[in-house]
N, C-alpha and C positions, 0 to 999 in steps of 0.2 A: 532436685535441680534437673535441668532441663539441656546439660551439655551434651549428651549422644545427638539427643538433633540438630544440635549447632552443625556439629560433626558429620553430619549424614547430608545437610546440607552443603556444606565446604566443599565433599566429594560428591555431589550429584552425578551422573554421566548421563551424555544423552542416551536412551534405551536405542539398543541394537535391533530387537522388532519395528521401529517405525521404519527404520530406512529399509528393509528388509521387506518387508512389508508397501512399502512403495514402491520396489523396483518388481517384486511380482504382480502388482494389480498395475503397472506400467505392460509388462510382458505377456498378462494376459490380453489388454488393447492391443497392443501387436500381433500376435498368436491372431487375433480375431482378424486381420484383416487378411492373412491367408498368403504372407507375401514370400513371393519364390527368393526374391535377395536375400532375405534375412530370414528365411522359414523356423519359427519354432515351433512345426509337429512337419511330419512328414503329409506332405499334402497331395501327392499323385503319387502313381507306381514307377516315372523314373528315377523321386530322389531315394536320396540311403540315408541313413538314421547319422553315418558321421556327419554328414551335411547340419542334420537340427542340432548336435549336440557341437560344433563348431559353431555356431549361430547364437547359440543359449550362452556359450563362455564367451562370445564376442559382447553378446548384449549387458552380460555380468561383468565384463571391463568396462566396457564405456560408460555404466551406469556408477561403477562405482567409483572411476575417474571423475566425472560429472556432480557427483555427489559428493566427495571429499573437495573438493575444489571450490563448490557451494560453498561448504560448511568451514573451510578456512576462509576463504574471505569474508564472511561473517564476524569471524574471531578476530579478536585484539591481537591476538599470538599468530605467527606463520604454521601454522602447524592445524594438523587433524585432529579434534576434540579425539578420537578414536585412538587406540595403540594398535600396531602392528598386528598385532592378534586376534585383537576383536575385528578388525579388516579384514584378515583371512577369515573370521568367523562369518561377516556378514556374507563375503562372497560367495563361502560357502553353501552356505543357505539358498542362498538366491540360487547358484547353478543344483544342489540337491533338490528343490521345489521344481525347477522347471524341466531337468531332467525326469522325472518319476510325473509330471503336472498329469498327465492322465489316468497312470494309475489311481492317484489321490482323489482324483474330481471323481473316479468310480466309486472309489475308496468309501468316501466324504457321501455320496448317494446313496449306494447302498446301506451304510450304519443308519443312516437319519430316514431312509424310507422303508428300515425293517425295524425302526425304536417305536416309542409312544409318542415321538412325536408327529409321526405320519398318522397314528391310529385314531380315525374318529371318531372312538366311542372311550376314548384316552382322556382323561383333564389334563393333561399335559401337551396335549396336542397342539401344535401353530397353526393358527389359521391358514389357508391356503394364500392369502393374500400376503403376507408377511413373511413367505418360502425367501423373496429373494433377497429381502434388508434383513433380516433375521438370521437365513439358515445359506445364504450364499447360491441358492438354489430355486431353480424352475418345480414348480408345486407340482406336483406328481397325477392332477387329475386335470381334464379326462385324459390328454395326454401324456406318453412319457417324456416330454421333452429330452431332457436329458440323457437320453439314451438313444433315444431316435434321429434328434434333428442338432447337430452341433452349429448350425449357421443359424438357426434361432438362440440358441445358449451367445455366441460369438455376438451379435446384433444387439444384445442385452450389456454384454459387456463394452460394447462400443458405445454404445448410446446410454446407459445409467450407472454412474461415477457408483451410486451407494452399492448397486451390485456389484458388482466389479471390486470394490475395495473390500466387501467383506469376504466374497470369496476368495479373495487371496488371504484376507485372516485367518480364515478357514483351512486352505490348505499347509499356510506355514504352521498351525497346529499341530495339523496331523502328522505334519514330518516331524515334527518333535516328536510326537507322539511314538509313532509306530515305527520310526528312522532312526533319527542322530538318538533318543533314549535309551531305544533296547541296545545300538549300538555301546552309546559310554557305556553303560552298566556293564557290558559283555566283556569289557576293558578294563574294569576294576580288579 
């Protein structure tokens, strides 16, 4: 019989990575346009780093004001499909990615252009053409992009939705990954 899936059905929850994941491929379009009101990287040598990190938890309120406020008026019920928790959880997220967003994009470049899939004598290798729907990423040859030119990287995210959302799948990975993981475990 077939009641566990009745059941799993019944309690669906919407997944916590989609919105999560929207509100950073949102924030990296902003980042790219380089804006001093709402700076999210430090963009000259007058501001200071409280400035982006005031900016980044302003952007992770309104976003996620924005976003529950959606998703209740959708619903039958007055209420946020989300509890209390998983709310702190998404937030969280969103300002840990955007906080650390640079470390990660190095982070996130370096692992994939010193694996097999950079190497092209690799079967495993992506083509170069498919770096930035694939791997969230400007192809490594003949330039570094990525390393060199952040306002071609920025122009890519402004102008191609598929780049742009995957790397932010991308970087919310890695902060699972190499962030909030080792973190909980370190907790247990």
């Amino acid at each position: 019989e077939e009641t566990g899936d009745v059941a799993d059905e019944k309690t669906a929850r919407p997944s916590l990575h989609l919105i999560t994941i929207d509100a950073i491929e949102d924030a990296l379009r902003l980042r790219a346009q380089n804006s001093t009101t709402s700076p999210l990287r430090i963009i000259d040598a007058q501001m200071e780093w409280f400035e982006v990190q005031y900016s980044i938890m302003k952007f992770a309120d309104r976003f996620m004001e924005k976003y529950t406020k959606a998703a209740a008026s959708k619903s039958e019920i007055d209420e946020s499909p989300w509890t209390e928790e998983e709310l702190q959880t998404i937030g969280g997220r969103i300002v840990g990615v955007l906080m650390r967003l640079d470390d990660l994009e190095w982070e996130w470049n370096h692992r994939i252009s010193t694996s097999s899939l950079a190497d092209p004598d690799s079967p495993s290798m992506v083509p170069y053409d498919l770096w930035k729907t694939t791997l969230g990423l400007h192809a490594p040859h003949p330039e570094a992009v990525e390393q060199t030119c952040f306002r071609t990287v920025d122009e890519s995210l402004t102008e191609e939705k598929e780049f742009a959302r995957t790397r932010a799948e991308r970087m919310l990975a890695l902060f699972l990954m190499v962030i909030e993981r080792p973190g909980l475990e370190a907790g247990e």
